[in-house]
N, C-alpha and C positions, 0 to 999 in steps of 0.2 A: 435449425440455427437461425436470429435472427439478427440485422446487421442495423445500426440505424447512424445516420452521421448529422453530426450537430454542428451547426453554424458555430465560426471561432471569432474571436473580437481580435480586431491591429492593433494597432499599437502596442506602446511597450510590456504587456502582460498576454503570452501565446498560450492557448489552449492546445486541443489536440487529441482527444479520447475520445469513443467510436463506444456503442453502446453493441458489446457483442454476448450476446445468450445462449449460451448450446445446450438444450437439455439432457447432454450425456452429464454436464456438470452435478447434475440431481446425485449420481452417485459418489459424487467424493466430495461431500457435504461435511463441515468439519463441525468436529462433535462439540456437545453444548455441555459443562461443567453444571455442577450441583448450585444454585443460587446463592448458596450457604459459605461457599468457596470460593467466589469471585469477590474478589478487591481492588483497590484502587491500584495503580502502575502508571509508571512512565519509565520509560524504555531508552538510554544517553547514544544519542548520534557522536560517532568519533572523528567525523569529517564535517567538514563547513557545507551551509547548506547550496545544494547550485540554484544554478542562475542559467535557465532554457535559453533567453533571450528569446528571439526570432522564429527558433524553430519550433515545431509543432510534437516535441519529445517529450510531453510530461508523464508516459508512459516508462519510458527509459529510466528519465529522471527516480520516478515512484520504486521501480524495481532498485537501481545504484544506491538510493536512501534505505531502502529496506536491508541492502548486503552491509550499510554501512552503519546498524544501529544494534545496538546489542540485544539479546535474547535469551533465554533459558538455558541456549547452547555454547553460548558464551558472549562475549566481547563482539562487537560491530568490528567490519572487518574496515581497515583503511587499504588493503591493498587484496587484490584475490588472483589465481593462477586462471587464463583461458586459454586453451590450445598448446599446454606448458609454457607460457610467457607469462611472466609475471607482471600486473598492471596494477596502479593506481585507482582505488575508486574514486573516482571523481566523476568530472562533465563528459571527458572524451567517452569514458565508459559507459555513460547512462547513454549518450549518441549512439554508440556502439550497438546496446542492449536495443535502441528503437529504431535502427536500422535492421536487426534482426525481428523485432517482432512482425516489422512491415510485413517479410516474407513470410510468417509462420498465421498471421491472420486475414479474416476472413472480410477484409478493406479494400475497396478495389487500389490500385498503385502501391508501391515501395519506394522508399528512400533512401538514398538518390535517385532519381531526380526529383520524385515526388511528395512532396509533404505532405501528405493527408492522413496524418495522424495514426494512432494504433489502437488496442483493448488492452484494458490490464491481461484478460487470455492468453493474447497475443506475446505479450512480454514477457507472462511465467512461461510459456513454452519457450521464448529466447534462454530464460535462465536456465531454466533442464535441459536443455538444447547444447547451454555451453556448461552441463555439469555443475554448475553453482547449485542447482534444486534436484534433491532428487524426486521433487515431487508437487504438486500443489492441493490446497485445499479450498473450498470456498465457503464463505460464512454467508447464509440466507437471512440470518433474522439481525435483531440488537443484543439480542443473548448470545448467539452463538460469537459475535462480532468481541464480547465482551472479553466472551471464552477464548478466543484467539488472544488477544491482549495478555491474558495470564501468560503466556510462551511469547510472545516476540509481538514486533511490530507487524502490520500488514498494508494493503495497499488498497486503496478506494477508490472506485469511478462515481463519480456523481456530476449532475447538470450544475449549470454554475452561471446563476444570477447577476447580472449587473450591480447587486450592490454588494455583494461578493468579493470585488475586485478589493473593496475598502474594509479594512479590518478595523475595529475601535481600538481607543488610545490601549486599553488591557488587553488587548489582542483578540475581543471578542472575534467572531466574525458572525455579521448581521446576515441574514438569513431572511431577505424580504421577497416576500412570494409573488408579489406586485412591481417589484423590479425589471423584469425581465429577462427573458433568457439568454444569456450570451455566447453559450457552449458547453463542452463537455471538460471535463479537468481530470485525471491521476494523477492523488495525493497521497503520502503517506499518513495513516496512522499510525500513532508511536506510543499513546496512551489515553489515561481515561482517568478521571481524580474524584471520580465516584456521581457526579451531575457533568459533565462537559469530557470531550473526546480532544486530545490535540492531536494537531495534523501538522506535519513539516514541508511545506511547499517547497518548489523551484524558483523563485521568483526571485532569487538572492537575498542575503541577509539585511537588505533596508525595509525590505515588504514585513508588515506584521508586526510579532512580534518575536526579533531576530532572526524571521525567516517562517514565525510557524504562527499559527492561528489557535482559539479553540472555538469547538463548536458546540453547543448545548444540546441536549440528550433528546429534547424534545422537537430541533432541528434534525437530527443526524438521522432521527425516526422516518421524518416527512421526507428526506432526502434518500434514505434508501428506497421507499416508495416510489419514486421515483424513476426508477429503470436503473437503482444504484446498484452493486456488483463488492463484493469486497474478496480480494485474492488472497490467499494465505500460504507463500512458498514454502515449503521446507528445505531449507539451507543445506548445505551440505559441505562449507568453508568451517566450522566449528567442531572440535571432536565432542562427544557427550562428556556433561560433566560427570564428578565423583558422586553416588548418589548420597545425601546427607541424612541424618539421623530421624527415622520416623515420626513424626508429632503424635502428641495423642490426641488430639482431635481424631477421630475416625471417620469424617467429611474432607478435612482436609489433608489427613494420607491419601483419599480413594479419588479427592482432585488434583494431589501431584504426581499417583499413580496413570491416572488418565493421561496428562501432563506430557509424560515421560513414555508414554505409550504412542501418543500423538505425533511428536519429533519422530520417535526411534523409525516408526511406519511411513511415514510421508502423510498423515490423513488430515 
């Protein structure tokens, strides 16, 4: 396993993600859909987007967006059960969620009293931890990344450039390699419109555009290269849906077949 921590920028936008690699991961590599069969998606968050401020939780944050956007398996949740208490997804939750990942990764410190950030890792085993997952998956490549998007939103680590911070008036987000490095970020993915990936930040809803960004196909590449990481939970707040009537395409039964094999397994 290898741990590596990246410088975070103050002021008012906190970073907070730890670049962690386990090569057990190599095994629960999530499966990559027929070329044929992947389409364009965007995925509706049913909660307003949070706002980290201060603290170093964009790992929390990334997991509490990901319980709260909808999926294959149904509806984003706005409220979920831990410990049989019922709670709000919101901020105190995503806190919650990166006060537990502290403990479950491989970071030196916890928080409280420690800020020092988390791994996306770190966070899906808070989620299976508290029963939300029964599972996790990780996508290695931009195809496999793609293929997760057909079922649900997922969660991304990536390094996060100083011009980064600034999104364009359309919400691009520039992606200059000459920038500099300012830290590490967990964001959600939520979708993909067939050239650009959006992502739903923490930052509150004045950042971006309402809260989210997109990033272009040809960034997202260079950015996984990077030492990026993308988590893929399998939920376990949604019952399975009704299965609906076969298509006849025979590509695209054998990728909702996959689909629905993927959820049902945790893979």
């Amino acid at each position: 396993m290898r741990t590596e921590h990246l410088p975070e920028r103050g002021g008012p936008f906190r970073l907070g993600r730890h670049v962690e690699h386990d090569p057990r991961s190599l095994r629960y590599a999530h499966g990559v859909l027929p070329e044929s069969t992947v389409r364009p998606v965007q995925w509706q968050r049913r909660v307003d987007i949070f706002d980290q401020g201060s603290l170093g939780s964009c790992t929390g944050n990334a997991a509490a967006g990901v319980l709260a956007t909808d999926s294959a398996a149904g509806p984003g949740a706005t409220s979920v059960t831990v410990k049989g208490v019922a709670r709000p997804v919101d901020e105190a939750l995503a806190v919650d969620l990166y006060k537990m990942a502290t403990t479950l990764d491989s970071v030196r410190g916890s928080y409280p009293p420690d800020d020092t950030g988390s791994s996306g890792l770190g966070v899906a085993k808070a989620l299976k931890g508290w029963g939300l997952a029964s599972g996790y998956t990780h996508a290695f490549s931009l195809t496999a990344l793609k293929s997760a998007l057909q079922s649900g939103p997922a969660m991304i680590g990536i390094i996060w450039l100083n011009s980064m911070f600034d999104p364009k008036g359309d919400g691009t987000l520039p992606v200059d390699r000459k920038s500099g490095l300012a830290g590490g970020h967990e964001i959600v993915v939520s979708g993909w419109d067939g050239k650009r990936f959006r992502l739903d930040n923490s930052w509150g809803g004045s950042w971006g555009d309402a809260g989210s960004c997109w990033v272009a196909e040809t960034d997202m590449t260079w950015l996984l290269t990077q030492d990026g990481d993308v988590t893929v939970p399998a939920l376990t707040r949604a019952p399975t849906p009704t299965p609906g009537p076969i298509p006849d395409d025979p590509d695209l039964a054998l990728a909702l077949a996959m689909r629905k094999w993927l959820t049902e397994t945790g893979r």
